[in-house]
N, C-alpha and C positions, 0 to 999 in steps of 0.2 A: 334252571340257573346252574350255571358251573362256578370252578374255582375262580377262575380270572373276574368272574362279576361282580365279587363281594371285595375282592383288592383296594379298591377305592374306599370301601365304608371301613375296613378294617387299619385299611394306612392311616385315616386318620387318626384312629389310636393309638397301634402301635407300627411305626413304619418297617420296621425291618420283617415284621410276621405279613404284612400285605405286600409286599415285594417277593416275601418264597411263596409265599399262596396264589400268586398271579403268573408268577413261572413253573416251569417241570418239576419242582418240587412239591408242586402244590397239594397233589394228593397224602403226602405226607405229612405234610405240615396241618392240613383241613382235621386229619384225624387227630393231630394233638391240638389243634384249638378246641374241635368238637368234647373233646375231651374233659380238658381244661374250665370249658362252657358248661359242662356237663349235659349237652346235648347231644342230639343223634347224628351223626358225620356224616352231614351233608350242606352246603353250602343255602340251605332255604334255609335250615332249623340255627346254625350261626347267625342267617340274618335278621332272624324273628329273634334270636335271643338279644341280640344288641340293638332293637327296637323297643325291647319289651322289659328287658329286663334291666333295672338301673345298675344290679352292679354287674353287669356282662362284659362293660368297658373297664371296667379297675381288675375284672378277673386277666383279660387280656391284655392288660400291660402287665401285670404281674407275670402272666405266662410268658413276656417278652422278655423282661430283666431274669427271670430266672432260668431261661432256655436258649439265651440269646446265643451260645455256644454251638448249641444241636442244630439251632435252625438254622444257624451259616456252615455246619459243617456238612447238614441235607443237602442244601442248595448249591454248595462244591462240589459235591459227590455225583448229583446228576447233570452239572458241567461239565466234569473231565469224563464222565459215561458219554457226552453227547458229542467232545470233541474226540 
């Protein structure tokens, strides 16, 4: 499983963190949800956590309003790198 596979299960949470997660930011982003999840950064152990764990989705919308700055400023930064 990669980043771009969990973009859909995680958009439905919080859209703006499955939208950098499915693009070239995504590795960056994976490791601050993994985080945030308090799971191991990788995109299996984010999807077991938000299958398994009830509060896995309130942790990541939380990490969305509170990060919401970082993770459009990541997914800027490796736009104008890639133009």
């Amino acid at each position: 499983m990669n980043w771009s596979d969990i973009k859909g299960v995680i958009g439905n949470i919080a859209p703006l963190v499955g939208t950098a997660i499915g693009g070239p930011a995504g590795t960056v982003i994976g490791s601050m949800v993994s985080n945030a999840l308090g799971v191991d950064n990788t995109p299996d152990a984010i999807a077991l956590a938000l299958k398994t764990d009830p509060e896995a989705a309130i942790k990541l919308r939380k990490f969305q309003i509170d990060n919401e700055k970082d993770i459009r400023k990541h997914a800027f930064e490796v736009l104008d790198v890639e133009l």
